[in-house]
C-alpha positions in Angstrom: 22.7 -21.2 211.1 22.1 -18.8 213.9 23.5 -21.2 216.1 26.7 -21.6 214.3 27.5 -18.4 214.0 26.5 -17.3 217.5 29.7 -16.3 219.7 32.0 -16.6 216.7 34.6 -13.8 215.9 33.4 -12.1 212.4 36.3 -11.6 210.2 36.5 -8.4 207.3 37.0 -10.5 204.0 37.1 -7.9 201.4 36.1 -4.2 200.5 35.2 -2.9 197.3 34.3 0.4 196.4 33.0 1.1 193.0 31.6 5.0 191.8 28.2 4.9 189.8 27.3 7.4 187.7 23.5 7.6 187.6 22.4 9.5 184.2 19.4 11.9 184.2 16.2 10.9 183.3 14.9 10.8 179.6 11.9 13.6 178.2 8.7 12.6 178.9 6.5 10.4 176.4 2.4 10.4 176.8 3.0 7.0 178.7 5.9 7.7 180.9 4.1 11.0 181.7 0.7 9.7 182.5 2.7 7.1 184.9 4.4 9.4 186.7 1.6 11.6 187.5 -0.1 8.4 188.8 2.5 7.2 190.9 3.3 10.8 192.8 -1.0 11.8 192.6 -2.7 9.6 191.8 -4.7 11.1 188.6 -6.3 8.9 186.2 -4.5 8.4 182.7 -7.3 10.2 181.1 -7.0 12.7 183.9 -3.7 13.3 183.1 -4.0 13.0 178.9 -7.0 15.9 179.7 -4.6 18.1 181.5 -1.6 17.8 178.9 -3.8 18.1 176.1 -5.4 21.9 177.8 -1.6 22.8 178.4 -0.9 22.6 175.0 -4.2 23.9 173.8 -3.0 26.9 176.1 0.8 26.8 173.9 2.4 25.8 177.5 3.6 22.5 176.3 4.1 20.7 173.1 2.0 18.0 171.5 1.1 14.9 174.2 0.2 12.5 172.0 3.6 11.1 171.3 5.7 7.4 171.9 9.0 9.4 171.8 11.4 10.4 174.4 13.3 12.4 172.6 13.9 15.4 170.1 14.9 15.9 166.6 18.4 17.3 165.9 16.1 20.7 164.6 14.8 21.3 168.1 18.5 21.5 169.6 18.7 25.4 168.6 15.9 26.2 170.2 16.6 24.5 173.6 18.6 27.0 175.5 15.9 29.7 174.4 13.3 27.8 176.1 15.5 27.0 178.9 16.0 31.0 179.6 12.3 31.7 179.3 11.7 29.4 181.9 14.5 31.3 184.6 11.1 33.4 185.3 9.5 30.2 187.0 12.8 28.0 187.7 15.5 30.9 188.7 17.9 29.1 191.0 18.0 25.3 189.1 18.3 27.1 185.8 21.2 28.6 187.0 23.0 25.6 187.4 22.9 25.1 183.9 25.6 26.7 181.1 23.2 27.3 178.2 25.6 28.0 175.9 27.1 24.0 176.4 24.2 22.1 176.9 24.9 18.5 176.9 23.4 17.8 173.5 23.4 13.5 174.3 22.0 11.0 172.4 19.5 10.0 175.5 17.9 13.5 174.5 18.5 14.4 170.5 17.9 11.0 168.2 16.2 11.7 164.6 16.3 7.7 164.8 13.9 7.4 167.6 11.7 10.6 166.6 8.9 9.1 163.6 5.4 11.8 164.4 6.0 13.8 167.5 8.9 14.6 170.0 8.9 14.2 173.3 6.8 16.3 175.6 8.5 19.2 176.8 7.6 23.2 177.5 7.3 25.5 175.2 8.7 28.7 177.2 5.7 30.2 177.1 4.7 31.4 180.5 1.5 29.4 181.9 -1.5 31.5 183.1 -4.9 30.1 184.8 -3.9 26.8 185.4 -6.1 24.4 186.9 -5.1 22.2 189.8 -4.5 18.9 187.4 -2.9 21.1 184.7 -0.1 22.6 187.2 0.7 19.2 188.2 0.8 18.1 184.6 3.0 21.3 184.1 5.3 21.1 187.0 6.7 17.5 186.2 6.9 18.0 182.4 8.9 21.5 183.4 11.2 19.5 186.1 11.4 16.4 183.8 12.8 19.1 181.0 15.9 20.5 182.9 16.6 17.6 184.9 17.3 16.1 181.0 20.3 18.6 181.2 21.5 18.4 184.9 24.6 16.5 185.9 25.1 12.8 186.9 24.3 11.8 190.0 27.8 10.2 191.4 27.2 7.5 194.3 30.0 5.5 195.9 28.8 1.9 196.0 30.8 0.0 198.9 30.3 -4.5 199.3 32.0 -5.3 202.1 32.2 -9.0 202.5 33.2 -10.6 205.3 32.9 -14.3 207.3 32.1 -16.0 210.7 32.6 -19.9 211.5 32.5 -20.9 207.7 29.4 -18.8 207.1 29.9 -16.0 204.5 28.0 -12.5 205.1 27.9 -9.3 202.4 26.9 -6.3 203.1 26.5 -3.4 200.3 25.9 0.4 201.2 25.1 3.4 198.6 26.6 7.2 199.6 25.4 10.1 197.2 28.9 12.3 196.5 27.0 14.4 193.8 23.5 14.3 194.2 23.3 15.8 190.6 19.9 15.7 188.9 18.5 14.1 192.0 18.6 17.4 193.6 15.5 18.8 191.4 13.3 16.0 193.4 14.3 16.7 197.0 10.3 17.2 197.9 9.5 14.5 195.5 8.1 11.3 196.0 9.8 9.8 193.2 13.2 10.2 194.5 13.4 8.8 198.0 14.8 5.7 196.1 18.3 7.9 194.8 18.0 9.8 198.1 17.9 7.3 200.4 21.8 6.7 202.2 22.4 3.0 203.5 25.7 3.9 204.5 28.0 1.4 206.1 30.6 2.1 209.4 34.6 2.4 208.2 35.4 -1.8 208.2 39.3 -2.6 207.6 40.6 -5.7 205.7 41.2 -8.5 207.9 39.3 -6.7 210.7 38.0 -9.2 213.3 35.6 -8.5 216.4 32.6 -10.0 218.3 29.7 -9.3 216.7 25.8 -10.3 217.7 23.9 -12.0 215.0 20.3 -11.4 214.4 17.8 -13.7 212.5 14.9 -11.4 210.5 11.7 -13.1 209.7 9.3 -12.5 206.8 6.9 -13.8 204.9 6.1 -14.1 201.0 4.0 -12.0 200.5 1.2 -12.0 196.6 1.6 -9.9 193.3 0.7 -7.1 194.1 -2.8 -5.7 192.5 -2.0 -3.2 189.5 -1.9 0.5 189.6 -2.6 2.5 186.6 1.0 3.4 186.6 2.0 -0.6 186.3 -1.1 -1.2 184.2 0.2 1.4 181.9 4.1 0.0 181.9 2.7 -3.4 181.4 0.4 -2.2 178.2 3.5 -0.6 176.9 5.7 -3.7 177.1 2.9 -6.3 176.0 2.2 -7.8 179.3 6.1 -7.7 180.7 6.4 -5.7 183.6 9.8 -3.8 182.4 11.2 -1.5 184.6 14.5 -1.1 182.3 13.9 2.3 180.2 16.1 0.5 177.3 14.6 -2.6 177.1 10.8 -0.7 177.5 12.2 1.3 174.7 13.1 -1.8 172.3 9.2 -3.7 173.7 7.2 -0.3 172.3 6.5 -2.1 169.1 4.8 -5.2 170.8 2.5 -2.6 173.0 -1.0 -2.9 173.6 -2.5 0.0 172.5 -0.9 3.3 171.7 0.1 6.6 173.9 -3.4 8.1 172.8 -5.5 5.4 173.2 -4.6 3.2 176.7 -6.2 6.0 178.6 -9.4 5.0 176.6 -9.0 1.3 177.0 -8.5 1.5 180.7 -11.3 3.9 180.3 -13.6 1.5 178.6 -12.6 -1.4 180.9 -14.2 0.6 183.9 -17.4 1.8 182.1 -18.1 -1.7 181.0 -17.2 -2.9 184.8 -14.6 -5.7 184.1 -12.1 -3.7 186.8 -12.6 -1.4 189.1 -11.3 0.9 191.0 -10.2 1.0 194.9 -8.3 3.5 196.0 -4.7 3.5 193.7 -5.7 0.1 192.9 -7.6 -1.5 189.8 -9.0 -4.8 190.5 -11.0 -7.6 188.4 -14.3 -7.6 188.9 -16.3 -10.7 188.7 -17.3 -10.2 185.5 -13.9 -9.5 183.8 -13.6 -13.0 186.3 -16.0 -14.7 183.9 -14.9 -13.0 180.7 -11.3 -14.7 181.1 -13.4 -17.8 182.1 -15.2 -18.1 179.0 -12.8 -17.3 177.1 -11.5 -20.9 176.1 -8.0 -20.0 174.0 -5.0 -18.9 175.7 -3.7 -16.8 173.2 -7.4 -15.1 172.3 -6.2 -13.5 175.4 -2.8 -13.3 175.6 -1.2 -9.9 176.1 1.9 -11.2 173.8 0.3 -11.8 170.9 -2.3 -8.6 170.9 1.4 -7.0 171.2 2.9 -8.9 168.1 -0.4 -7.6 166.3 0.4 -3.8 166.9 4.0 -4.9 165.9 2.6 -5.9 162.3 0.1 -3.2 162.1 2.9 -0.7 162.6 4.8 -2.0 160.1 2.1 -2.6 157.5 1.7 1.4 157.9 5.1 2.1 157.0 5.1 -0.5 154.3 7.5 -2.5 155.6 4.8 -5.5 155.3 2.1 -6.8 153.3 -1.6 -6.5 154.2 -2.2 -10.0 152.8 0.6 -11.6 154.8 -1.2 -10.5 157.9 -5.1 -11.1 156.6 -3.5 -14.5 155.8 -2.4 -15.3 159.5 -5.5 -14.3 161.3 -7.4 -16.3 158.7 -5.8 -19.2 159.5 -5.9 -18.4 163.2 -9.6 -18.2 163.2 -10.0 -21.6 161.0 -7.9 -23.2 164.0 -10.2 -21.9 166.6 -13.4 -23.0 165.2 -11.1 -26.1 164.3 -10.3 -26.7 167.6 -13.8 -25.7 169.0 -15.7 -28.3 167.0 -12.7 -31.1 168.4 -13.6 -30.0 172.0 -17.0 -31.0 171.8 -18.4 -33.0 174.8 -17.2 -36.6 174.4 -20.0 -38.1 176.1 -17.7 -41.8 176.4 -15.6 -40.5 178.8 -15.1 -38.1 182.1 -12.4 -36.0 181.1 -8.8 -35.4 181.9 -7.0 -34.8 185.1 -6.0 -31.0 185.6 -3.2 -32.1 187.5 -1.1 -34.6 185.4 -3.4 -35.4 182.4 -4.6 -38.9 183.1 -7.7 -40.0 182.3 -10.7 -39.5 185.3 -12.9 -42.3 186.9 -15.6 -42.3 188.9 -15.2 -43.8 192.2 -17.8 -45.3 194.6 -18.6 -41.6 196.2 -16.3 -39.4 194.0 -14.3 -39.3 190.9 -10.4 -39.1 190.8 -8.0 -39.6 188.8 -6.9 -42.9 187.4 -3.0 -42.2 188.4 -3.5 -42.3 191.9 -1.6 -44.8 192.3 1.5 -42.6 190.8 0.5 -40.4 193.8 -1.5 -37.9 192.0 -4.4 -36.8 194.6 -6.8 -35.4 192.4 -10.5 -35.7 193.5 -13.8 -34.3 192.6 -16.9 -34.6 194.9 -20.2 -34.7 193.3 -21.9 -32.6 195.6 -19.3 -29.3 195.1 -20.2 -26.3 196.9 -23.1 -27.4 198.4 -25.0 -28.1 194.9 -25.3 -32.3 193.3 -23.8 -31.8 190.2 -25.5 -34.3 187.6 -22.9 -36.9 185.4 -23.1 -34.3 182.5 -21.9 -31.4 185.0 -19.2 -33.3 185.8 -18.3 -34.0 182.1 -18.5 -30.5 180.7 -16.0 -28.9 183.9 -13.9 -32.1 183.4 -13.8 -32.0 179.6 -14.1 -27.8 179.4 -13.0 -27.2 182.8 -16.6 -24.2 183.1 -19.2 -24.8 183.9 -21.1 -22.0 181.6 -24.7 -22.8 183.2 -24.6 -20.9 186.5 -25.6 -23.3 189.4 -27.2 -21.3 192.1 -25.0 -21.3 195.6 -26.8 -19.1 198.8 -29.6 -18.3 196.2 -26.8 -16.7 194.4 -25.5 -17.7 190.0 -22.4 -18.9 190.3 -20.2 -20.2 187.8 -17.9 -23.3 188.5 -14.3 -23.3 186.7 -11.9 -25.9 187.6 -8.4 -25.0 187.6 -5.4 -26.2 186.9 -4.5 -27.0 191.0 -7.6 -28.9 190.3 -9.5 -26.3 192.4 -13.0 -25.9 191.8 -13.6 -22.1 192.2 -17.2 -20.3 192.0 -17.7 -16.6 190.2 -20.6 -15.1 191.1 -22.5 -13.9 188.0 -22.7 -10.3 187.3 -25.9 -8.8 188.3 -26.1 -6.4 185.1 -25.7 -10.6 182.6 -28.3 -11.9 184.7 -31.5 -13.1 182.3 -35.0 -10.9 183.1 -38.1 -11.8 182.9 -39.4 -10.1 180.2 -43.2 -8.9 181.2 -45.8 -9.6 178.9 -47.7 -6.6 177.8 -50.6 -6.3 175.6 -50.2 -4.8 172.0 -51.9 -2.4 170.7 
C-alpha cells in the first residue's frame, strides 16, 4: 500500500464540520464515586467508602450509600442555598453560575430514578479537620456538584477525507470552542481526554499537493489486568465492561453486589487471597487460578447470571415477584447440577473428547490424539506432560474432566494440570495456605 501511494498527488475529497455539545457530568453515586477516586489516586473502594462515610458523619456530605445519580424534585429548592454556602471554598467557579436559573435537567432531578437515597452531593456545611483521604473524597464530590450545573462543553468536530492513487485516507480532528464544564478539571487527571486538541491544518475542497506517506507499526497488545475502578464498572454492569453512563444506568439491576457492599467483596476477595494487589492492578492469584479450575459449571460462575439473581432479588423486595418463583428456579438449577455431576462420572470405556473439535481421543503408539486427524485437527497429548508419566486413568480424568484435581508434583512443587480448550495443558501451582499437613501425633492426657 505504501508503495502505491508513494509519489502520488493527495487530493482533498471532502470536509465536514459538525459542533458537539458535550453535557456535564451526572452527581456522584457510591460506585461512580469510589471509581473516580481510584482512577485519579488510587484509594481502595473501602478507602474511599471509609472517607465518604466520616464526611457525612461530619454533616459535610449526604448519605454515600446510594445507586442514584440523581435528586428528588424536593431537593431542587435547596440547591442554590447550598451552592452559595459553598462560594466560601469555590469563589471564582461559583460565580459563573446564575443561582437564581439553575438548569434544573432531568440528568440531575428524576423522582423516577431516586428509590432510598439521592445522589451524593455537599451539604454546604463548611468542612473542618479533614483528613488527607477525606479532602480528596470531599474535593471531587464538591467539583462533581457544580460541574452538574456548568455549561456544555462545545467542540468543533472536523473529518476531512481525502484520496491518493485509488487509496482513500480520513482524517478527524477535535477543537474545544467552549470548554464549558471541562474547565473545573484543568489540573485534573480525568480531563486530559476533553482537553486534549488534535487539531487539523486549514485543507480546501479539491486541494491537491505532494504529500509523504508514513507507515506506523504496532502490535496487539492483551486485556489489560483490572483496576479497582474497572473491577467496580464491571461489578456494576454484571461482568460488561460499559463505559456508556446510559446503558450502565439501564445494566444496575443485573449488578453484582450493591454500592455498600462491592467494597466488601473486593475486600473479602483479598483477605482470602484469590487476587491480589500490585501496584493499581488486582491480579488472580493461583488460588482464585484453581478455584475457577474446580469449579466445573460455567454458569456457577458466570458474572451474568449472579447479575440476573440481584435482578430478581430486587424485585422480590419490591413485590414485583414471587419468592416461590425464584426458590423454584434455583431448585431446579441445583437438581441439574447434581444431575449433570453424576452423568460426568468417569467413563472408564473410553479416553475422552477432543478439546479442540469434539471427536473422540485414541491412543497412539507414543501419544494420544484425536481421532479427526485426518480432518486436520492436530490435537495431541503426550503421556509424559510436564516432566511427570501420567498413568491411563490421569489421562482419562483431564480428558473426560479436563483437571486434574490430584496435584502431581513438578520441581518438588503441587501442581494441578487443566486442559484447555486450545488443548493446552497448563499447570497451577497449589496454594501453600490448601496444602495437606501432617498432623503430629501427640499423646492425650
Amino acid at each position: 500500500l505504501l508503495d502505491k501511494i508513494m509519489g502520488q498527488p493527495f487530493a482533498i475529497t471532502g470536509i465536514v464540520a459538525k459542533e458537539k455539545k458535550e453535557q456535564p457530568p451526572q452527581l456522584f453515586d457510591l460506585t461512580t464515586l469510589q471509581r473516580e477516586i481510584n482512577k485519579l489516586h488510587g484509594l481502595s473502594a473501602a478507602d474511599t467508602l471509609a472517607a465518604t462515610q466520616n464526611l457525612y458523619e461530619k454533616k459535610v456530605v449526604t448519605y454515600p450509600r446510594t445507586d442514584s445519580r440523581y435528586l428528588s424534585k424536593d431537593l431542587q429548592p435547596r440547591i442554590p442555598q447550598i451552592l452559595s454556602q459553598l462560594k466560601t471554598l469555590r469563589p471564582e467557579e461559583i460565580a459563573v453560575l446564575n443561582l437564581t436559573k439553575l438548569p434544573f435537567s432531568k440528568r440531575i432531578i428524576d423522582d423516577t430514578k431516586v428509590s432510598d437515597h439521592h445522589a451524593i452531593i455537599p451539604t454546604g456545611v463548611a468542612p473542618r479537620g479533614l483528613s488527607a483521604h477525606e479532602q480528596l473524597v470531599y474535593e471531587a464530590i464538591t467539583t462533581q456538584f457544580i460541574a452538574a450545573f456548568y455549561p456544555v462543553c462545545l467542540k468543533n468536530i472536523t473529518t476531512v477525507n481525502g484520496v491518493s492513487n485509488g487509496v482513500p485516507f480520513e482524517a478527524k480532528g477535535t477543537q474545544i470552542v467552549e470548554p464549558g464544564w471541562t474547565a473545573l478539571f484543568a489540573n485534573k487527571k480525568q480531563s486530559q481526554e476533553a482537553a486534549e486538541e488534535q487539531t487539523l491544518p486549514v485543507f480546501a475542497h479539491d486541494e491537491t499537493g505532494p504529500h509523504e506517506p508514513s507507515l506506523r507499526e504496532g502490535k496487539t497488545i492483551p486485556p489489560k489486568h483490572f483496576t479497582e475502578n474497572s473491577l467496580l464498572g464491571a461489578m456494576e454492569a454484571a461482568g460488561k465492561l460499559v463505559e456508556d453512563d446510559s446503558l450502565r444506568e439501564a445494566l444496575k439491576e443485573r449488578g453484582i453486589g450493591t454500592p455498600a457492599t462491592r467494597a466488601a467483596i473486593i475486600e473479602t476477595l483479598l483477605s482470602r487471597n484469590y487476587i491480589q494487589r500490585d501496584k493499581k492492578q488486582l491480579r488472580c492469584t493461583d488460588m482464585g487460578r484453581c478455584l475457577i479450575a474446580l469449579i466445573r459449571d460455567p454458569l456457577l460462575k458466570s458474572p451474568e447470571m449472579t447479575g440476573e439473581w440481584e435482578e430478581k432479588l430486587k424485585k422480590i423486595e419490591r413485590s414485583q415477584l414471587d419468592p416461590g418463583e425464584f426458590m423454584g428456579g434455583i431448585s431446579g438449577y441445583i437438581r441439574t447440577l447434581i444431575k449433570n455431576g453424576t452423568a460426568e462420572r468417569l467413563d472408564l470405556g473410553r479416553w475422552g473428547n477432543c478439546p479442540l473439535c469434539g471427536k473422540e481421543v485414541v491412543k497412539g503408539k507414543r501419544a494420544y490424539g484425536c481421532s479427526g486427524w485426518k480432518d486436520g485437527c492436530e490435537f495431541v497429548l503426550e503421556p509424559e506432560c510436564k516432566g511427570v508419566a501420567l498413568t491411563a486413568k490421569q489421562i482419562q480424568v483431564l480428558l473426560q474432566q479436563r483437571i486434574l484435581p490430584q496435584p502431581v508434583r513438578i520441581e518438588d512443587e503441587p501442581r494441578m494440570l487443566i486442559l484447555s480448550t486450545q488443548g493446552m495443558v497448563m499447570d497451577l501451582g497449589l496454594p501453600a495456605a490448601e496444602r495437606q499437613k501432617k498432623v503430629e501425633k501427640t499423646d492425650r492426657p
